[in-house]
Structure formats: C-alpha cells, structure tokens
KETORKOL-109503 format. One line per 2 residues: number of its first residue (from 1); their letters; for each residue x, y, z of N, C-alpha, C, O. Coordinates in Angstrom, 2 decimals. Layout:
N
NUM> A> X:Y:Z:X:Y:Z:X:Y:Z:X:Y:Z  ...
END
This chain:
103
1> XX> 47.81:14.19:4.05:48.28:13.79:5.35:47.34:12.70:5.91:46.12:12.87:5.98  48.05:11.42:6.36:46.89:10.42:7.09:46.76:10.89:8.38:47.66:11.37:9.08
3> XX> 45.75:10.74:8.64:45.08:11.11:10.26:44.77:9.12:10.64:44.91:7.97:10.22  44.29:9.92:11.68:44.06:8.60:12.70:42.04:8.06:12.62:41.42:7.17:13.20
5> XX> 41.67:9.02:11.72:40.66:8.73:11.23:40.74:8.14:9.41:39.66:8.09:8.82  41.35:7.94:9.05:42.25:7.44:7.75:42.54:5.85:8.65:41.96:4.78:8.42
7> XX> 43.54:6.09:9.61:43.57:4.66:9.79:42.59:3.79:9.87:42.39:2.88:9.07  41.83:4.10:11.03:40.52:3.57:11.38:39.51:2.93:10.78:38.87:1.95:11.16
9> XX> 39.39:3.77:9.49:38.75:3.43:7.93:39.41:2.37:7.65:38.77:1.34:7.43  40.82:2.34:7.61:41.38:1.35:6.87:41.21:0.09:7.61:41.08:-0.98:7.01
11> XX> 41.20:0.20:9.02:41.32:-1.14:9.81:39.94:-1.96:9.71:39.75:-3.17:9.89  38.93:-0.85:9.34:37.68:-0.99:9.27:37.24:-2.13:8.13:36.57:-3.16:8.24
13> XX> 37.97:-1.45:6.88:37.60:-2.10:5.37:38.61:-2.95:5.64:38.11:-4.06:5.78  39.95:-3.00:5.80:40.66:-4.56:5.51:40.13:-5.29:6.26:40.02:-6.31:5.57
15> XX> 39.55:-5.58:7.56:38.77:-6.41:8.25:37.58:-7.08:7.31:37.53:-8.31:7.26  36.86:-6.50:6.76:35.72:-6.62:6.17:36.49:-7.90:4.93:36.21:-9.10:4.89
17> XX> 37.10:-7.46:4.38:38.32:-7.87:2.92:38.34:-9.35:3.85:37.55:-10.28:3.69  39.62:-9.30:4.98:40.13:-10.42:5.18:38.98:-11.77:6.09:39.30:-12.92:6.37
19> XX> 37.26:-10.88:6.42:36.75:-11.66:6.88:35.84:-12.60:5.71:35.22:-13.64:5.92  36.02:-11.84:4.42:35.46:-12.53:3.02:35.96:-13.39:2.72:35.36:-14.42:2.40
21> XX> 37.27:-13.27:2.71:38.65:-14.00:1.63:39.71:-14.83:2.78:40.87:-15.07:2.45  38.98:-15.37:4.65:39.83:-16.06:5.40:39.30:-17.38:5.17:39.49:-18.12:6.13
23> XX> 38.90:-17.73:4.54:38.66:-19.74:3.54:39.94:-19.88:2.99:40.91:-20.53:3.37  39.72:-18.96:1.78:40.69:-18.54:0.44:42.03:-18.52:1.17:42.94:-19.17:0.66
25> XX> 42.26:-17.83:2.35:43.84:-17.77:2.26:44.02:-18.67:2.86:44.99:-19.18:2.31  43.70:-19.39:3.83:44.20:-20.59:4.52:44.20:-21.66:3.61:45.22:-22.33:3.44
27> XX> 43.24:-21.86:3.05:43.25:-22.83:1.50:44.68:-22.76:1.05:45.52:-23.64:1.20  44.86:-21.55:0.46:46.08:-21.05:-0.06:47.10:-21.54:0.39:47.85:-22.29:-0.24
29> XX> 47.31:-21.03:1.94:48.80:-21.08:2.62:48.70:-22.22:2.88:49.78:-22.76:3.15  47.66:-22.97:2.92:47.09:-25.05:3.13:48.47:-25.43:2.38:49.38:-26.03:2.96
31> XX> 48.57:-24.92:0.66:49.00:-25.56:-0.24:50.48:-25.02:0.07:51.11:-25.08:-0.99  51.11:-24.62:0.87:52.47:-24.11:1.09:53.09:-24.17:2.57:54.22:-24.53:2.90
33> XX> 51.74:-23.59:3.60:52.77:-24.03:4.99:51.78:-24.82:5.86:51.52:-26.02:5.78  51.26:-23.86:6.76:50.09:-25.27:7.89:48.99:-24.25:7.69:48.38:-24.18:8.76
35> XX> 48.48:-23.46:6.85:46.87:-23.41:6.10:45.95:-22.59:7.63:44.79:-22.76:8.02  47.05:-21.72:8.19:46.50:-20.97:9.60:46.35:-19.15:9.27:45.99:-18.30:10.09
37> XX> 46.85:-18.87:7.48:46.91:-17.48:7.43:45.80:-16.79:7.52:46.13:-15.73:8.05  44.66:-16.79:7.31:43.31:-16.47:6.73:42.76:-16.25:8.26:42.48:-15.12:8.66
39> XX> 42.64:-17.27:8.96:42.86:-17.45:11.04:43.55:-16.61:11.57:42.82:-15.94:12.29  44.99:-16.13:11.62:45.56:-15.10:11.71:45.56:-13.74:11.18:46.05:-12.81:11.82
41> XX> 45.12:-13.63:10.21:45.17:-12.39:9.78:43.40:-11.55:10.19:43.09:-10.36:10.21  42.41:-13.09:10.51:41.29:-12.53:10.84:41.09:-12.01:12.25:40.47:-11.04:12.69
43> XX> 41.99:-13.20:12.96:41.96:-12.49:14.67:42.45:-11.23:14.50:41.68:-10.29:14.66  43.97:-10.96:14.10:44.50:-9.94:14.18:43.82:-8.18:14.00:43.95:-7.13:14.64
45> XX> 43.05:-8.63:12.68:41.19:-7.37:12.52:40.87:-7.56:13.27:41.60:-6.81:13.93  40.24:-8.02:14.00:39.02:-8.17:14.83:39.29:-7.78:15.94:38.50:-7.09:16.60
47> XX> 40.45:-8.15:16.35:41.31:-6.92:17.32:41.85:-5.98:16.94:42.22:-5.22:17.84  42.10:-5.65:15.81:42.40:-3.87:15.82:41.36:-3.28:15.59:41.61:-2.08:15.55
49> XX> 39.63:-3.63:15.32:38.78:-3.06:14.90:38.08:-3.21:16.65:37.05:-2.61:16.93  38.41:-3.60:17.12:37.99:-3.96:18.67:38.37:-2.39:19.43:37.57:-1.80:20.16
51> XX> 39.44:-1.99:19.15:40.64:-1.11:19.70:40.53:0.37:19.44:40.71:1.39:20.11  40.05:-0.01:17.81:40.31:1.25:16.67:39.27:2.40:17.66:39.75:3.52:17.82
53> XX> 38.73:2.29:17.90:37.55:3.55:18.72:38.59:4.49:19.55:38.66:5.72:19.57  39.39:3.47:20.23:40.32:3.94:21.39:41.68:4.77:20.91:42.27:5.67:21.52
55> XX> 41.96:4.21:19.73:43.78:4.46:19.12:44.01:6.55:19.56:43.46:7.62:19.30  44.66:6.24:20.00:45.31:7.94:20.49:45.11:8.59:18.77:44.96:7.75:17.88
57> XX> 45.13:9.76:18.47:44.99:11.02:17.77:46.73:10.12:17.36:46.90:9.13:16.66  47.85:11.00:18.17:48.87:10.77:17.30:49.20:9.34:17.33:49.33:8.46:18.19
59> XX> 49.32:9.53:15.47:49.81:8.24:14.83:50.51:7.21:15.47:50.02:6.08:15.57  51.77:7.55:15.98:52.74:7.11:16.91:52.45:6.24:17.82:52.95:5.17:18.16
61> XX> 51.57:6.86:18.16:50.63:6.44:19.48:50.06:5.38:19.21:50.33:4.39:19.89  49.26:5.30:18.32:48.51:4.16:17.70:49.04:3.45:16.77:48.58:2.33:16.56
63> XX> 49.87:3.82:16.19:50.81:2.20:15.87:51.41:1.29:16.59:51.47:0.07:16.42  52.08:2.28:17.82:52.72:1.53:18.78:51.47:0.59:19.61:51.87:-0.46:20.13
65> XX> 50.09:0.90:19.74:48.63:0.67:20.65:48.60:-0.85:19.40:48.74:-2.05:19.64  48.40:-0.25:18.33:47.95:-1.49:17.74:48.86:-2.74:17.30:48.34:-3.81:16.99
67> XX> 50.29:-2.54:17.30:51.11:-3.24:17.37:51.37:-4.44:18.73:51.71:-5.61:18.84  50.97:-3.37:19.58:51.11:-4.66:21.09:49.57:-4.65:21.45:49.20:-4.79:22.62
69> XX> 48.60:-4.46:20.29:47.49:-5.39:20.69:47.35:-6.62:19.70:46.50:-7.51:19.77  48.33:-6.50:18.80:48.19:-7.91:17.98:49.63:-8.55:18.22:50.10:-9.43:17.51
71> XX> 50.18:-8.05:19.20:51.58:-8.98:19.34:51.68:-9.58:20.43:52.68:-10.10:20.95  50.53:-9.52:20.83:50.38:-10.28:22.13:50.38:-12.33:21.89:49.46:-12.70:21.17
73> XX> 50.89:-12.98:22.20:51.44:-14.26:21.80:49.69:-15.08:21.72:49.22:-15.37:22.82  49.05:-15.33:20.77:47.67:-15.89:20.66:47.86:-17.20:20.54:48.78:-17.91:20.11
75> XX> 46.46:-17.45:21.14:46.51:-19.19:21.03:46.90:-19.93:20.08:46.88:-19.05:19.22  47.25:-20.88:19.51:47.59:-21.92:18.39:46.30:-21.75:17.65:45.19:-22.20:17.95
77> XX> 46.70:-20.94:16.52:45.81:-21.09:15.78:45.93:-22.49:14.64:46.96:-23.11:14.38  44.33:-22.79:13.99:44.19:-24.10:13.80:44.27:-24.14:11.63:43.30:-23.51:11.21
79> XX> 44.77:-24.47:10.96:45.00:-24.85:10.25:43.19:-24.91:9.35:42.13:-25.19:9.92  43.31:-24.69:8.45:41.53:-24.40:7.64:41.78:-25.63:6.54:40.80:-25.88:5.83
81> XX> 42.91:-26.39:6.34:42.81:-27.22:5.12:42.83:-28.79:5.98:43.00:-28.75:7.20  42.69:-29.78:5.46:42.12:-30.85:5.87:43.65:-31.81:5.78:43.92:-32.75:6.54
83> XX> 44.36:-31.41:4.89:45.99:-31.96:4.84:46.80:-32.60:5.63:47.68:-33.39:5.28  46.36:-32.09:7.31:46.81:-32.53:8.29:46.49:-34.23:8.70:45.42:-34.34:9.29
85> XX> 47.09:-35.28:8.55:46.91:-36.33:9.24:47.67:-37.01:10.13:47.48:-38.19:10.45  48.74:-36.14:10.63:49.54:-36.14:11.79:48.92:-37.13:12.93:47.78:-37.61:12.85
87> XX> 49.46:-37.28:13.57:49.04:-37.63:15.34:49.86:-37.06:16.39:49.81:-37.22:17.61  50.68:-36.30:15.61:51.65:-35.10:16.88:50.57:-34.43:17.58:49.51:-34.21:16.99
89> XX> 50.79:-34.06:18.94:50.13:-32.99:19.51:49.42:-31.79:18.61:48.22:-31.56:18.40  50.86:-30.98:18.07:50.26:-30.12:17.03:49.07:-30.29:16.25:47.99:-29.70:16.25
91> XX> 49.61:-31.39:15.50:48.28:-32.05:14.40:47.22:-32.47:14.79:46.45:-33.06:14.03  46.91:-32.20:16.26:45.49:-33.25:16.96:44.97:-31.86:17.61:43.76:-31.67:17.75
93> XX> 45.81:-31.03:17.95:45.15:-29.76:18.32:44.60:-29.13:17.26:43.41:-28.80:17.19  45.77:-28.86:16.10:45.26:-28.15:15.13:44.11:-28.90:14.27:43.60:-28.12:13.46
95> XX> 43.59:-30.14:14.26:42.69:-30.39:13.56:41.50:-30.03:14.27:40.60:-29.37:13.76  41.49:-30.56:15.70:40.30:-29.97:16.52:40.03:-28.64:16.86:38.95:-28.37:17.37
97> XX> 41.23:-27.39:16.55:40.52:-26.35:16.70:40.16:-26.00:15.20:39.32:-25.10:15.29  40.38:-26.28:13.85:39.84:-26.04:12.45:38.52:-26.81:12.72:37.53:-26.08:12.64
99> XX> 38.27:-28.10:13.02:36.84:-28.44:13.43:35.94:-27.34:14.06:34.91:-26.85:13.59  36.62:-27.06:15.36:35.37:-25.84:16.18:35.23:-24.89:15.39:34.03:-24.69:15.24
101> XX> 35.94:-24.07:14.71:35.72:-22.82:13.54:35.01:-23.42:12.66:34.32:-22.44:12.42  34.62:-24.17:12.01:33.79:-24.69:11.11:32.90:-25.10:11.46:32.24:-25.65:10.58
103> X> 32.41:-25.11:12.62:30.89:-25.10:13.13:30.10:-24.14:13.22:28.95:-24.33:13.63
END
C-alpha cells in the first residue's frame, strides 16, 4: 500500500534525478520543441518538494494539493539551447531568461 510517506520519498528522489539531468533534457527537447523541459520539470520539484512536508495523510488530498500547486500558470519559462535567433518577443524573452539561469 503507498502511503503519503512513499510519496514524499518519491517527490524527494525525482527532484534530486530531474535537478542532475535539467541541461540534458532541455538540450534534448532543444532538438524537438523550444528546449524549456528540463526548466519545467525542475520548477515543478522544487515546488512539490517545497509542499511535500505539508501534503494531507490522505492520498486524495495530496494529489489534488500537489496538482494545483504545480498548475498554477508559471512564468515563461526560458528555453536552455542556444537555437533561438528569433527577434519575436518570445525569442528575446526566452533568450534573456536562459541567460539569467546560466549565471
């Protein structure tokens, strides 16, 4: 049976996973869509590991807790591959916020 201490673990270690390997996937998704997965999937940990202390006992509870703490509409996240040479809005935001993360 998973408990809510099972989850917690888990939110714990995939955080750890996706804060190793968020170069690698934006690299990745670089080569297929706008190179922001690795950015997204790291905010998204970092707020459920933010949370995880709090998540209610029943499951229910805390899927529904951690679901509308990462579905909350987040800033434009910025693209990790260099591909972009746009001058759209998009492309001038997203290069300058992949700049500030790489500082």
């Amino acid at each position: 049976m998973i408990t809510i201490v099972d989850v917690r673990d888990a939110i714990s270690r995939i955080q750890q996973q996706v804060q190793q390997t968020a170069e690698d996937l934006c690299a990745r998704d670089g080569q297929l869509g706008d190179g922001d997965l690795g950015i997204t999937l790291e905010k998204a940990f970092n707020r459920l590991a933010e949370i995880a202390p709090t998540l209610p006992d029943d499951l229910g509870k805390a899927f529904a807790a951690a679901a509308a703490a990462i579905s909350k509409p987040p800033p434009m996240t910025a693209p990790c591959n260099t591909a972009m040479t746009g001058t759209s809005p998009f492309s001038i935001r997203s290069k300058a916020r992949c700049q500030d993360r790489e500082k």
